[in-house]
N, C-alpha and C positions, 0 to 999 in steps of 0.2 A: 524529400520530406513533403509530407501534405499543407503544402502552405495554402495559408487562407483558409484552413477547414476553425471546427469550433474544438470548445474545452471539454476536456473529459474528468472525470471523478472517479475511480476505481475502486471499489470495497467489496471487500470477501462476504462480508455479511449483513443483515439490513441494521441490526445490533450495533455496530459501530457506527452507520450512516445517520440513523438515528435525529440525532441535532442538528446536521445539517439537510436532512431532506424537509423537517419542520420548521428553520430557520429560513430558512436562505431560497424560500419559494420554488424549489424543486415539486413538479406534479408527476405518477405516472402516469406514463405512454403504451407501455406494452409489458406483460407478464411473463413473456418467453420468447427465445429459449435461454434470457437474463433479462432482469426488470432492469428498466431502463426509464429514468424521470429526467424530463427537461426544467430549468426554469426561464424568467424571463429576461436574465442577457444573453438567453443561446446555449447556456452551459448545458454537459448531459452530464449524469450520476449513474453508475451502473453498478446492479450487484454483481458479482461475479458466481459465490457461493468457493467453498473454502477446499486450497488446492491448486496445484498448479497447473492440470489437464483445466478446469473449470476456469483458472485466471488466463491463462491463453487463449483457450477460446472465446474466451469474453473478449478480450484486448485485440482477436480478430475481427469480432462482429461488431465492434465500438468503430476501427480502423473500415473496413470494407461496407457497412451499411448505413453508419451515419457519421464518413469523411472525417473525423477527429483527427485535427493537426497535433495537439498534445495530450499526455493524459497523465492525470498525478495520482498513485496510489496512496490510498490513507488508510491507516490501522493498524491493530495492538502487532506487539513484536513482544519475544521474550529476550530479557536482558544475560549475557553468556559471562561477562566480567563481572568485578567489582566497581563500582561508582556510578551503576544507575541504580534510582530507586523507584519503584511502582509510580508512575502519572509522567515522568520525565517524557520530553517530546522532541523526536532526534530530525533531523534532515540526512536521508541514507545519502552518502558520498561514493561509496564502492560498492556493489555487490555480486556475489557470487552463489555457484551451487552445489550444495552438500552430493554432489553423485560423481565419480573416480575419474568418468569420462570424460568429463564438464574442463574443458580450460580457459574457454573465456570468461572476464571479468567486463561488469558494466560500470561505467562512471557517470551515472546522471548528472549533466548540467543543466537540466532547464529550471527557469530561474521565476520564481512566484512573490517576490518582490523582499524589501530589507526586513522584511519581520522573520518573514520562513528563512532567509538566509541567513540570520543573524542565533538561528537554533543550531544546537551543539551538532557536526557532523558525528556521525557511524558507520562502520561498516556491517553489510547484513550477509547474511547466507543463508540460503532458503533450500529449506528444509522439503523430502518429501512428506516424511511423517513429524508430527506431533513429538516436541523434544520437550520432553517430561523430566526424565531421571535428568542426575544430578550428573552424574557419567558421560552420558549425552551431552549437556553442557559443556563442560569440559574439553570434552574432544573437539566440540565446533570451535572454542574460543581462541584455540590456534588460527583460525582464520576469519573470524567478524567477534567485531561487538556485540551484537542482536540476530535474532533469529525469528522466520515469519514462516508462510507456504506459500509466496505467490509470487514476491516482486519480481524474481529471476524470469520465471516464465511471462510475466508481462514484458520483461527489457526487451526477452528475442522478439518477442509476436508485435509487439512493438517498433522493434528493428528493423524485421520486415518487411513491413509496412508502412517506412519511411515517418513514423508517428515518434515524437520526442517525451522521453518519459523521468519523470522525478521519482521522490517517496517519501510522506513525511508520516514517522511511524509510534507512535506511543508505548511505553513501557507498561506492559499489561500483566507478566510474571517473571519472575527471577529462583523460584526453586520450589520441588513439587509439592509443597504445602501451599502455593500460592489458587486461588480462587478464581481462575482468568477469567470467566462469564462474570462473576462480580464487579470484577475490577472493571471491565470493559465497560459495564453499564457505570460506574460512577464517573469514567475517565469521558466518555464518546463526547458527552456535554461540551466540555474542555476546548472542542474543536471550533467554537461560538467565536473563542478569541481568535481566531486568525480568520477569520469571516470575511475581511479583504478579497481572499484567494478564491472565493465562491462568487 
């Protein structure tokens, strides 16, 4: 592991970082080839842009050019069960990958104190494409709670490179009438309360 390195922030999109890059005194640094904002305990925030070729390469250039000992993914997930509803805010406990060849499973343990740990565990399964249909759903909820595009590929690129990785992810749609760009902008605010973690 990269002991002694700094914190990391991982987001698919600037849309969900949003409240926290104007909260929590996050500046940017550099605009490519993934914007990348410091603030002043050290922490980085990095876009990744949406996808899992784009979240592993981020989650290498985070790891390999600026030393990050851990790094927490934050953003919308859609919900595959019955009993979340749009704004819910999960702590992923398991995750997996929707591809046939994939067998390993991650179990994030790093630990962002009793508030994040004390949020409802999930399991996620990350997704290559955009799970829309209702059918799609379905078929994943055999094997997670929630569904994203990136966390899987952050666990390995993560892995390693010896970097310790979590994920705390918000319920952003639950079925193809849902609005996710809407919802993402009413929900991203939301992330003010756990401000601790920043």
């Amino acid at each position: 592991m990269n002991s002694g390195g700094a914190k990391a922030f991982l987001f698919a999109t600037e849309l969900e970082a949003h409240s926290a890059i104007a909260s929590f005194g996050f500046r940017l640094l550099r605009e490519r080839p993934f914007k990348v904002f410091k603030n002043g305990k050290g922490n980085f925030l990095f876009i990744s842009r949406v996808g899992i070729l784009n979240a592993a390469g981020c989650m290498w250039h985070a790891a390999r050019d600026y030393g990050v000992s851990s790094v927490c993914n934050i953003g919308a997930c859609g919900a595959l069960k019955p009993g979340f509803e749009v704004g819910d805010f999960v702590r992923i406990t398991r995750c997996v990958f929707d591809f046939k060849y994939s067998r390993k499973v991650y179990s994030p343990s790093l630990s962002l104190g009793e508030k994040i740990a004390s949020l409802r565990g999930a399991a996620l399964i990350t997704s290559v494409n955009p799970v829309v249909l209702q059918k799609d759903r379905e078929r994943l909820s055999r094997y997670a709670d929630v569904v994203d595009m990136e966390f899987y590929a952050i666990c390995k690129a993560a892995e390693l490179n010896g970097v310790e990785a979590c994920a705390i992810k918000y319920v952003s749609d639950f079925s193809e009438n849902c609005d996710i760009e809407k919802n993402i902008q009413k929900l991203e605010g939301r992330l003010l309360e756990y401000g601790e973690i920043f």
